[in-house]
N, CA, C and O atoms as a MOPAC input file, in Angstrom:
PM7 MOZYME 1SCF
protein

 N      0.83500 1    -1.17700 1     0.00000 1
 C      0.00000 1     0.00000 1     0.00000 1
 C      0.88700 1     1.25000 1     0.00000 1
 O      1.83500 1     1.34600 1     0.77900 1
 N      0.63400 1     2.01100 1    -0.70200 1
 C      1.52600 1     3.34200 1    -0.98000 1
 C      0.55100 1     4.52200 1    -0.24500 1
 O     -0.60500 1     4.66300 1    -0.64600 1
 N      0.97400 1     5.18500 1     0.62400 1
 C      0.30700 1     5.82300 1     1.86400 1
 C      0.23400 1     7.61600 1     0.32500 1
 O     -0.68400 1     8.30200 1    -0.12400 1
 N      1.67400 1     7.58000 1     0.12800 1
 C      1.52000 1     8.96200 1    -1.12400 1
 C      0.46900 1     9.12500 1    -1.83700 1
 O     -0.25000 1    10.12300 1    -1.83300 1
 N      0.27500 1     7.69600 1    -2.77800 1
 C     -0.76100 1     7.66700 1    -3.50400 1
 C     -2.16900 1     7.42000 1    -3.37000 1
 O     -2.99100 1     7.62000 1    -4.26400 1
 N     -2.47400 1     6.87900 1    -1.96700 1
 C     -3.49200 1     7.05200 1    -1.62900 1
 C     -3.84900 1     8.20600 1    -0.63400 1
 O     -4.99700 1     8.36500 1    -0.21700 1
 N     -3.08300 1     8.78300 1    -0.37700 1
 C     -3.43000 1    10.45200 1    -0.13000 1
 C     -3.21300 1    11.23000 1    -1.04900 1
 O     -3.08300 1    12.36000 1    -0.57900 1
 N     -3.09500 1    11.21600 1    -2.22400 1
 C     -3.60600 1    11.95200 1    -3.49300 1
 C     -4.58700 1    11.53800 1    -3.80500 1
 O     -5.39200 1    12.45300 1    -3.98000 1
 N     -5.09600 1    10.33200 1    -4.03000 1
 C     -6.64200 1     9.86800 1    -3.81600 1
 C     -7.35700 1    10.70900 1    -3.11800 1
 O     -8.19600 1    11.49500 1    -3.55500 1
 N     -6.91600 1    10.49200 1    -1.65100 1
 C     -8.01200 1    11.00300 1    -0.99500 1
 C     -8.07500 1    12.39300 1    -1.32900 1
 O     -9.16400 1    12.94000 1    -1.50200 1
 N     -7.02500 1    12.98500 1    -1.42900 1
 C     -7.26500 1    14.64600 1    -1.96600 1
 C     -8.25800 1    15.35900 1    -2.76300 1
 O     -9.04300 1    16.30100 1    -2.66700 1
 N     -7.58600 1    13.86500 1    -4.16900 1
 C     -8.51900 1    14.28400 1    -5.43400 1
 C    -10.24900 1    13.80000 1    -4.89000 1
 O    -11.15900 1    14.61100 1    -5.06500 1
 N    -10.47000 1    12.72800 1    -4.38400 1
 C    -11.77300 1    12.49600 1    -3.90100 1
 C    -12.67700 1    13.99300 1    -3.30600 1
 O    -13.76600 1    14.27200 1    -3.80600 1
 N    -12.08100 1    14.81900 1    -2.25200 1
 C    -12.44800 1    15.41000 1    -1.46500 1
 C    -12.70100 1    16.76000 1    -2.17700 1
 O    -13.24000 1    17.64900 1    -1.51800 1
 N    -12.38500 1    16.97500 1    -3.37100 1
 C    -12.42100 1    18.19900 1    -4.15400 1
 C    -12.59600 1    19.35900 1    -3.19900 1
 O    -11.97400 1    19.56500 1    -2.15700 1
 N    -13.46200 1    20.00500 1    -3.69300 1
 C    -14.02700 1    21.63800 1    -3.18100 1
 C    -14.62700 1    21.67800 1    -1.00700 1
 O    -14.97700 1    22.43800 1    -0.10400 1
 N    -14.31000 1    20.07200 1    -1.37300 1
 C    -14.83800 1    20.14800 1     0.50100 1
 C    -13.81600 1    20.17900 1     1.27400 1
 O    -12.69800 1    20.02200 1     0.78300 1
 N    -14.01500 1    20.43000 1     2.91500 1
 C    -12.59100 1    21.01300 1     3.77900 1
 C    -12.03500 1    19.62900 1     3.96700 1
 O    -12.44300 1    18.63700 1     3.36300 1
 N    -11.15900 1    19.64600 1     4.77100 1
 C    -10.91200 1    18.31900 1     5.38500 1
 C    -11.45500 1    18.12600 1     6.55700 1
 O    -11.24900 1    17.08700 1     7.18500 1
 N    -12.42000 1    19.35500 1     7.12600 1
 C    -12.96400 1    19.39100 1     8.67800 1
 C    -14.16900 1    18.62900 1     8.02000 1
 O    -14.40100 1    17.51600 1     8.49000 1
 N    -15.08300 1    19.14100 1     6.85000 1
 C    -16.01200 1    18.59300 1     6.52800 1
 C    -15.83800 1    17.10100 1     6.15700 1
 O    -16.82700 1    16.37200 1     6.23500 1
 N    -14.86500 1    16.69000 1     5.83000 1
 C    -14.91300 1    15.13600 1     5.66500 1
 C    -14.58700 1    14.63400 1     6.98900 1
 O    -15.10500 1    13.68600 1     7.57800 1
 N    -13.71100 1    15.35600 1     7.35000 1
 C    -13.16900 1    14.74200 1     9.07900 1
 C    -14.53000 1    13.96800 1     9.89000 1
 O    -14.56000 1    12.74800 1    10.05600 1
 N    -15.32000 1    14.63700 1    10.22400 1
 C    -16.42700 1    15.49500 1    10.88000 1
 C    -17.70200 1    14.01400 1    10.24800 1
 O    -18.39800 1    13.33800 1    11.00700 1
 N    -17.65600 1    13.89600 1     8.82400 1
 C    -18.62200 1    12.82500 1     8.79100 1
 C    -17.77100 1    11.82100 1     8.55500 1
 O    -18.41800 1    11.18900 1     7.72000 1
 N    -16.88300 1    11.29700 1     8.69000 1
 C    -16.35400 1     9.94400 1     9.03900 1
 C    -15.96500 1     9.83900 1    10.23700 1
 O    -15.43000 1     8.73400 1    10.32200 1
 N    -15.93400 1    10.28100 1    11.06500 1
 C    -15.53600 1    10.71900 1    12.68800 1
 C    -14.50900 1    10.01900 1    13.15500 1
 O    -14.25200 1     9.04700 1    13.86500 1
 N    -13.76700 1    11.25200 1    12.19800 1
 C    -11.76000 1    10.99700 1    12.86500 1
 C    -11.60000 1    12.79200 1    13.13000 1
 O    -12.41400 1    13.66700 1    12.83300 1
 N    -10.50500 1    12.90300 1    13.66600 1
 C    -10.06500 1    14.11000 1    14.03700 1
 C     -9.24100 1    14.97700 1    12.57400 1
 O     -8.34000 1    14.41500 1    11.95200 1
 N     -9.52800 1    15.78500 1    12.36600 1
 C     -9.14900 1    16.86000 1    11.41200 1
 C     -7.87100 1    16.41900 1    11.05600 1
 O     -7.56000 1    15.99100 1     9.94500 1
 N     -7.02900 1    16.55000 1    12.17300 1
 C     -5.44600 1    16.01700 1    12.05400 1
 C     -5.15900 1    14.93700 1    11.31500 1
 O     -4.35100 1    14.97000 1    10.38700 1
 N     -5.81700 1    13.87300 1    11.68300 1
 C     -5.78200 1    12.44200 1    11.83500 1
 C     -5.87300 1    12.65600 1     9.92800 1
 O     -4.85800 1    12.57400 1     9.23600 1
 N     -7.31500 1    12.93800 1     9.32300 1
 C     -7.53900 1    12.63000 1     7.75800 1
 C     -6.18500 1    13.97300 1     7.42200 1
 O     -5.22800 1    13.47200 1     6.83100 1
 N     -6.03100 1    15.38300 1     7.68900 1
 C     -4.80000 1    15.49000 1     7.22200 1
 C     -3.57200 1    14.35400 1     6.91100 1
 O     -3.00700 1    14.14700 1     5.83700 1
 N     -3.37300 1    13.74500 1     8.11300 1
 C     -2.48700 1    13.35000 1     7.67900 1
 C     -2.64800 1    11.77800 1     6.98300 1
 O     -1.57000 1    11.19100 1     6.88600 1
 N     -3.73100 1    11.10000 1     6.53600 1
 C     -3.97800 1    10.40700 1     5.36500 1
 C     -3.95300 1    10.43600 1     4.35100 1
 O     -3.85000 1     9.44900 1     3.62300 1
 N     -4.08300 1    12.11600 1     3.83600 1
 C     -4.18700 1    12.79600 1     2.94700 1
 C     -2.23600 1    12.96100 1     2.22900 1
 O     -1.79800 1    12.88700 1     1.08100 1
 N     -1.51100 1    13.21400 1     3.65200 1
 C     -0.54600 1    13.92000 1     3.34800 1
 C      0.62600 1    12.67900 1     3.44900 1
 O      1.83100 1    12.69600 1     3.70000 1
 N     -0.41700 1    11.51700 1     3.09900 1
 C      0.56100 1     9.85200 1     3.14600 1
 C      1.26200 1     9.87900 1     4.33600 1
 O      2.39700 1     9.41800 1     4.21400 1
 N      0.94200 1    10.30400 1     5.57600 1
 C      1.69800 1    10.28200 1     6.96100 1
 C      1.04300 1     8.97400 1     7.49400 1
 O      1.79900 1     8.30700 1     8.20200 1
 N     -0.48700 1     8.35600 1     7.25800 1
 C     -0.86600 1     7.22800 1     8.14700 1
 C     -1.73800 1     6.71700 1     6.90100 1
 O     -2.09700 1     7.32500 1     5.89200 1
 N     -1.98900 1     5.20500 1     7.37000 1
 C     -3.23500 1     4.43900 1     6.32900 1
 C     -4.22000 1     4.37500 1     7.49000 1
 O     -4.02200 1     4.02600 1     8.65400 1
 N     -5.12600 1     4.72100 1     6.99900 1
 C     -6.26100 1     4.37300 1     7.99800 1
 C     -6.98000 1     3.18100 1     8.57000 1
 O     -6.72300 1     2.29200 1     7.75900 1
 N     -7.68500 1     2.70000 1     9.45000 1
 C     -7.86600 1     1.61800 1    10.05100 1
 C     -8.75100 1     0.84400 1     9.03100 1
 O     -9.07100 1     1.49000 1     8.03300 1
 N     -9.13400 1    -0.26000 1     9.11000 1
 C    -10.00700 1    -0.91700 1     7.99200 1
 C    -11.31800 1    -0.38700 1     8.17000 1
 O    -12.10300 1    -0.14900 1     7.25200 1
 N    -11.60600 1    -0.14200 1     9.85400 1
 C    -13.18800 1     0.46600 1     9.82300 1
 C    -13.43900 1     1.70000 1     9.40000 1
 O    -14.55900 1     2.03600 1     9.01600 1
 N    -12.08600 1     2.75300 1     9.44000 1
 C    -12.43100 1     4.43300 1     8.80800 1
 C    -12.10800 1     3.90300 1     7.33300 1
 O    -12.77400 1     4.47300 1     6.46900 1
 N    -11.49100 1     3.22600 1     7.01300 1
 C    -11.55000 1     3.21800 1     5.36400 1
 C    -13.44600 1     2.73500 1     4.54500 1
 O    -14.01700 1     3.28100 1     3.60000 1
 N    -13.89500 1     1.59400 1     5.38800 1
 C    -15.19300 1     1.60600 1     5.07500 1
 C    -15.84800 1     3.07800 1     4.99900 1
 O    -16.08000 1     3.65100 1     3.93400 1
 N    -16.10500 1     3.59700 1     6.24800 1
 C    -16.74600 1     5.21000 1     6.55000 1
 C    -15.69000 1     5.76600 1     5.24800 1
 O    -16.61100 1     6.09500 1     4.50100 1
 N    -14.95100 1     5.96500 1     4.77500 1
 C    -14.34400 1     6.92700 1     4.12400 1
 C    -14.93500 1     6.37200 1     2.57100 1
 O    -15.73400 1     7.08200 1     1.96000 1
 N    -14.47200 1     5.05400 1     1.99900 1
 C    -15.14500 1     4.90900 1     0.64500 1
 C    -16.71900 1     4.75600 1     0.87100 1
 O    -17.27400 1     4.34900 1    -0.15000 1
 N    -17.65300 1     5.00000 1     2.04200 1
 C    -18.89800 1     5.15900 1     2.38400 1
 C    -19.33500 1     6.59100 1     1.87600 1
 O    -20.39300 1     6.72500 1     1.26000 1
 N    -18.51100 1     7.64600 1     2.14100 1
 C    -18.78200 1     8.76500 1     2.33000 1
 C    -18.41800 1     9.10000 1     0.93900 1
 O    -19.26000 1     9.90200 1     0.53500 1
 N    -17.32000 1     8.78300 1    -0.21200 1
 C    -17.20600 1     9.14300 1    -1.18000 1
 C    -17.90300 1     8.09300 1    -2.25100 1
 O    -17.39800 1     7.94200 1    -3.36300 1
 N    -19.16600 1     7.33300 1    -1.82700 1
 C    -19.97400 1     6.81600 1    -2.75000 1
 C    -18.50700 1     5.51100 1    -3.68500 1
 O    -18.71900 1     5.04800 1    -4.80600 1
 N    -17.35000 1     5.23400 1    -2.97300 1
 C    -16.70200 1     4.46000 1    -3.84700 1
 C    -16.18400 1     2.98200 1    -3.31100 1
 O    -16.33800 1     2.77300 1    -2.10800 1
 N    -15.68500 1     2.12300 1    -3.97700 1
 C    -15.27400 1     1.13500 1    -2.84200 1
 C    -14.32100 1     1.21600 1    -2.05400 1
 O    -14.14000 1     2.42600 1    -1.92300 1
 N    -13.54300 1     0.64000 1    -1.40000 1
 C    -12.35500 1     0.55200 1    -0.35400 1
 C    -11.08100 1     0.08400 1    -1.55000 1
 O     -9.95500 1     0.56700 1    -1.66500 1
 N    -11.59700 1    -0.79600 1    -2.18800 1
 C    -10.73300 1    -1.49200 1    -3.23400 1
 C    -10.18600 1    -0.15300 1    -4.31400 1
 O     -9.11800 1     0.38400 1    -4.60600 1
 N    -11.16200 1    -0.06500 1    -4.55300 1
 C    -10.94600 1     1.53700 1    -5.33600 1
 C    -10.31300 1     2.69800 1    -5.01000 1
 O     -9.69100 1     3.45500 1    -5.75600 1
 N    -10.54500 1     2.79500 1    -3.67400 1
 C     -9.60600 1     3.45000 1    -3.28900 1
 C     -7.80500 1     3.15100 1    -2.52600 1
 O     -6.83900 1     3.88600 1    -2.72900 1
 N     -7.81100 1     2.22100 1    -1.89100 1
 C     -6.74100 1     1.90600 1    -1.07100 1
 C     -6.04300 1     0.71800 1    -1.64300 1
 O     -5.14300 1     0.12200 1    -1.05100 1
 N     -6.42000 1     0.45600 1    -2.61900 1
 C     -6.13800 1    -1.06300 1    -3.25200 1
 C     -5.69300 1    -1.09400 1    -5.07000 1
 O     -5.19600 1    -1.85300 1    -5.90300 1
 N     -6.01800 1    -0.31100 1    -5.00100 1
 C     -5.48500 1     0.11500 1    -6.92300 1
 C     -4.57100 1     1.12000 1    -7.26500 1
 O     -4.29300 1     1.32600 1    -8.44600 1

């Protein structure tokens, strides 16, 4: 798993919204999806569900390709 490229994922996913606003409905701390974003951490298997939940995509699709 490449933590870079799937925090350009998540970037490009999150377009025009904050990262408080995604933070906030997957319920991790602001910091925490920063730094998913910024390939510092992979997220747990249960925030990755909530996260490809919230962007309508799969887990595979995102963290896995």
């Amino acid at each position: 798993m490449d933590k870079k490229k799937i925090g350009k994922k998540l970037a490009l996913l999150r377009g025009n919204r904050t990262q408080k606003e995604v933070a906030q409905a997957i319920e991790v701390c602001q910091s925490t999806y920063s730094m998913y974003e910024n390939g510092e951490r992979i997220p747990s298997d249960e925030v990755k569900k909530r996260i490809a939940g919230y962007y309508k995509c799969s887990v595979q699709s995102i963290f896995y390709s």
